[in-house]
N, C-alpha and C positions, 0 to 999 in steps of 0.2 A: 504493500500500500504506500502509495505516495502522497503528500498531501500540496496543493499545488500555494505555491507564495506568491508569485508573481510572475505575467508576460510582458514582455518588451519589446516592443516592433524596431525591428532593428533597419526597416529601410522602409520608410511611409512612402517616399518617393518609387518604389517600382509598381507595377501594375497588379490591381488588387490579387489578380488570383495567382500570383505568384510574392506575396506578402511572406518575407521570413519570419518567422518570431522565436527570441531565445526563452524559454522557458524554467524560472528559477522554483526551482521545487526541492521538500525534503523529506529522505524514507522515516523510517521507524525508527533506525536507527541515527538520525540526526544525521547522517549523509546529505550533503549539498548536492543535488543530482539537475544538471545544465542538460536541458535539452530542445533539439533544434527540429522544426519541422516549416514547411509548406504547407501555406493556407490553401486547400483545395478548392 
């Protein structure tokens, strides 16, 4: 389980459906967990 903290658009400037966002999240065990994905 991860619990999510915070998204950040890391480039508001490219065209929406290809929008990156890095995503700050943390497990159970207080792991920092960066993750990156494409706005479909």
């Amino acid at each position: 389980r991860i619990r999510l903290i915070d998204i950040i658009d890391l480039d508001r400037k490219v065209h929406r459906s290809e929008l990156q966002y890095n995503i700050i999240a943390i497990d159970d065990n207080n792991n920092n967990q960066k993750l990156k994905f494409h706005k479909d």
